[in-house]
C-alpha atoms as an extended CHARMM CRD file, in Angstrom:
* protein
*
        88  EXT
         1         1  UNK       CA             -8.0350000000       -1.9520000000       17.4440000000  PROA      1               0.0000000000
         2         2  UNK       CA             -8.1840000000       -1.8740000000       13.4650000000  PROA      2               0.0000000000
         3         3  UNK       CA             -5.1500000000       -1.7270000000       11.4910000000  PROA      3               0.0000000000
         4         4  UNK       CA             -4.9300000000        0.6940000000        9.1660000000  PROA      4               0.0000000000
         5         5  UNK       CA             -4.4550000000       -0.0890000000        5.9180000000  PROA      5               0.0000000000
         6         6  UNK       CA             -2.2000000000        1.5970000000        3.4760000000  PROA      6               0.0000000000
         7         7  UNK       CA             -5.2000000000        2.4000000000        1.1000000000  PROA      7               0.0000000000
         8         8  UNK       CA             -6.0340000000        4.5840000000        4.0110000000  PROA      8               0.0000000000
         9         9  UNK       CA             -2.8430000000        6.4690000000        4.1630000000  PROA      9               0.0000000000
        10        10  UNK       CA             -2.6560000000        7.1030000000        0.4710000000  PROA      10              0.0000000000
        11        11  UNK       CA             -6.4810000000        8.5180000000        0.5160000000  PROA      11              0.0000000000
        12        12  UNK       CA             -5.6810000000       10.5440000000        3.8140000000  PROA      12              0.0000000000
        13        13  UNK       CA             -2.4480000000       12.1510000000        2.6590000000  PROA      13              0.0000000000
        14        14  UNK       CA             -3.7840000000       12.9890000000       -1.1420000000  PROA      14              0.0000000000
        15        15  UNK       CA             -7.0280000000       13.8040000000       -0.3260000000  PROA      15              0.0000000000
        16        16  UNK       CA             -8.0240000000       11.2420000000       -2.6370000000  PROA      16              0.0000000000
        17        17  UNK       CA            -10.8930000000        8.2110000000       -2.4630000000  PROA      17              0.0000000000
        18        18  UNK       CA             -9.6490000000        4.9020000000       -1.0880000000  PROA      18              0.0000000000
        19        19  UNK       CA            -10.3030000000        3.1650000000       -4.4380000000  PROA      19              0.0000000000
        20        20  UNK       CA             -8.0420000000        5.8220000000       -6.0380000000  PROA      20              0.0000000000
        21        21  UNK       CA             -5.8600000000        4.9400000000       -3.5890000000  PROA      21              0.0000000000
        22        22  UNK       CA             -5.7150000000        1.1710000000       -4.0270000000  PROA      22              0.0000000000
        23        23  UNK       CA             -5.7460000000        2.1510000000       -7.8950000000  PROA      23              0.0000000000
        24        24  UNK       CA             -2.3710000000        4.1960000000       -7.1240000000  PROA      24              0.0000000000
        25        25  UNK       CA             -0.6670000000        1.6670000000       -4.9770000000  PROA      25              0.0000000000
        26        26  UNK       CA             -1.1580000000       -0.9520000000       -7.7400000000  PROA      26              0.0000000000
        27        27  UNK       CA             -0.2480000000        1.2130000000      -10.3900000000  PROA      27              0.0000000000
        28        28  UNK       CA              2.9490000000        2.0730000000       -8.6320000000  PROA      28              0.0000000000
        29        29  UNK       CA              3.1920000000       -1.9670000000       -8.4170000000  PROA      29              0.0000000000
        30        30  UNK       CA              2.9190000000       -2.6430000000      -12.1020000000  PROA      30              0.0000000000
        31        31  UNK       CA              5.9300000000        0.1510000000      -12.7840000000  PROA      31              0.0000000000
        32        32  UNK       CA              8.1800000000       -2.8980000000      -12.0820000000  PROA      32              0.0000000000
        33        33  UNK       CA              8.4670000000       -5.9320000000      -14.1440000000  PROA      33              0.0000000000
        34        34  UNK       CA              8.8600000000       -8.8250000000      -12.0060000000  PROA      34              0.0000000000
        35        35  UNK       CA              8.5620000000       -8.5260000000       -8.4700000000  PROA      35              0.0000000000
        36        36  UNK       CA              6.1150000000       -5.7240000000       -7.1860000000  PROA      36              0.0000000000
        37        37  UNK       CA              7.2360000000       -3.8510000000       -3.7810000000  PROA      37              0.0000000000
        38        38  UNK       CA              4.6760000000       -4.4520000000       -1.3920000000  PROA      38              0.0000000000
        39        39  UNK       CA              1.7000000000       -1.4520000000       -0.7060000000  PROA      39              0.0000000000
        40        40  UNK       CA              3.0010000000       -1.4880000000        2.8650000000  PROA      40              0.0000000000
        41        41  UNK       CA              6.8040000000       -0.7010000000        1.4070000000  PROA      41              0.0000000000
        42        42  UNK       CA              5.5420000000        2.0170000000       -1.1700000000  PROA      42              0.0000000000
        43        43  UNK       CA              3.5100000000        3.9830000000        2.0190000000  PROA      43              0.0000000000
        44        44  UNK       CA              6.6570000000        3.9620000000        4.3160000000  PROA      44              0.0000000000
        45        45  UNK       CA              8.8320000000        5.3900000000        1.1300000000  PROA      45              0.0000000000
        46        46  UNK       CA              6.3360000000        8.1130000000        0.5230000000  PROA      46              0.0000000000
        47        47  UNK       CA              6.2050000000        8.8970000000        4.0980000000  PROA      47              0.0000000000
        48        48  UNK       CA              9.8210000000        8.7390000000        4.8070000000  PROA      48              0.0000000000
        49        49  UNK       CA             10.5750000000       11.2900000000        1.7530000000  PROA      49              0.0000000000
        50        50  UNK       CA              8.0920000000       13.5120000000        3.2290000000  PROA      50              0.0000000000
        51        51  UNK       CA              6.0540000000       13.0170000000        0.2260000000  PROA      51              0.0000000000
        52        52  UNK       CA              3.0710000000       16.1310000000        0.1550000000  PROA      52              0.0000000000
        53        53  UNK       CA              2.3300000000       16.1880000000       -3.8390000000  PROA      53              0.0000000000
        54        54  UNK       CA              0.9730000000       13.1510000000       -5.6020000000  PROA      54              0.0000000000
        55        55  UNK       CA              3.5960000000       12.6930000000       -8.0880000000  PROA      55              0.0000000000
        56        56  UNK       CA              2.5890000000        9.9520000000      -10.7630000000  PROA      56              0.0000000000
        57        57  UNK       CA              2.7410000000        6.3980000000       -9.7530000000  PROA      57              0.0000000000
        58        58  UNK       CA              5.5660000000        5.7370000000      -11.8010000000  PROA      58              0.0000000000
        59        59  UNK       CA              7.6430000000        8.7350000000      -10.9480000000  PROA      59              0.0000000000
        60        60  UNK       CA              7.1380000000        6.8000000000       -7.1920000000  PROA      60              0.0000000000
        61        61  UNK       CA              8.3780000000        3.5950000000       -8.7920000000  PROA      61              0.0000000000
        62        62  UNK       CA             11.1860000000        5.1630000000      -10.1490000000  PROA      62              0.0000000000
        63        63  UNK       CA             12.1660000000        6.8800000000       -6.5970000000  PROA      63              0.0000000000
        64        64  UNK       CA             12.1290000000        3.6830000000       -4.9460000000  PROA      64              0.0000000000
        65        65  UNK       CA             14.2060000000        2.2440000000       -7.3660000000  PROA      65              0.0000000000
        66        66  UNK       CA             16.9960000000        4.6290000000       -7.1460000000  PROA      66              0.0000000000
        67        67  UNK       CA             17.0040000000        4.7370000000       -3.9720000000  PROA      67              0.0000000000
        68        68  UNK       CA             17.4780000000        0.8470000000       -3.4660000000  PROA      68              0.0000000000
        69        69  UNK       CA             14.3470000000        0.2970000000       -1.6490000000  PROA      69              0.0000000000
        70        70  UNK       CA             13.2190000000       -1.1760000000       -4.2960000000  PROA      70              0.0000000000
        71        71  UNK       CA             15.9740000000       -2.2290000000       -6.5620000000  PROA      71              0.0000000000
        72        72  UNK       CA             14.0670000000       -4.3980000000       -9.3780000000  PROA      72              0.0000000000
        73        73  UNK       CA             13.7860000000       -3.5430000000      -13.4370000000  PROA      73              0.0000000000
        74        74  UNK       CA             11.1260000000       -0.9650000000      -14.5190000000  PROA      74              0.0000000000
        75        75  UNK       CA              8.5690000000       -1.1760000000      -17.1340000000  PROA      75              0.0000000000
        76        76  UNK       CA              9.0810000000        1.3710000000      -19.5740000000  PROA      76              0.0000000000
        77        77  UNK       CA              7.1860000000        4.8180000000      -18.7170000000  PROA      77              0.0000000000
        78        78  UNK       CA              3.3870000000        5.1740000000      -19.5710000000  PROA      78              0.0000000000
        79        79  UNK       CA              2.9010000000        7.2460000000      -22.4660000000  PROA      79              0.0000000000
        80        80  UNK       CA              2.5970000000       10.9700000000      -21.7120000000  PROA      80              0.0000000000
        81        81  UNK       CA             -1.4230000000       11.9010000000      -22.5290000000  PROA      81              0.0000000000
        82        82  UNK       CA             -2.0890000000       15.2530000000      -24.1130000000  PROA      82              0.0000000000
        83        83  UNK       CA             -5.3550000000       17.2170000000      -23.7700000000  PROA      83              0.0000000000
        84        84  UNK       CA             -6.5940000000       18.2880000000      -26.9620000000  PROA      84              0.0000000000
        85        85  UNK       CA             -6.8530000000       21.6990000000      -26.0100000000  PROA      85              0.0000000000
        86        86  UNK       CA             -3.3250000000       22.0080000000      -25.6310000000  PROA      86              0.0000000000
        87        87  UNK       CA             -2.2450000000       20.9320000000      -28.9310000000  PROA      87              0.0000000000
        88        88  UNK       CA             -2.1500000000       23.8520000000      -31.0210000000  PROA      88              0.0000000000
């Protein structure tokens, strides 16, 4: 029996590709500075939470972290981007 992996999940439950899926586990991973919370860890968070919206991979990094799963420094956020049709 295969295992499956946690690129699976993520593509399953967001109804995304599983290369945007390993893409959003390892941007969730590079949220943190040092030590990166394995993709297993960041599947059973979003799981456990009940998780049915992709929220951004750092809003996920910053979940784990206040909620001790994760408890390690943050990079700072990724700058907000800004269609050009929506600046007036």
């Amino acid at each position: 029996m295969d295992k499956i992996k946690p690129s699976e999940i993520i593509a399953s439950r967001f109804g995304i590709s599983q290369e945007s899926a390993k893409f959003y586990l390892g941007r969730v991973q590079k949220s943190f500075k040092t030590e990166k919370p394995p993709h297993k860890l960041i599947v059973d968070f979003i799981e456990s939470q009940e998780i049915e919206i992709q929220l951004t991979p750092y809003e996920v990094a910053v979940m784990l972290n206040e909620n001790n799963v994760w408890p390690h420094p943050l990079n700072s956020p990724p700058p907000i981007i800004v269609d050009d049709e929506d600046v007036t």
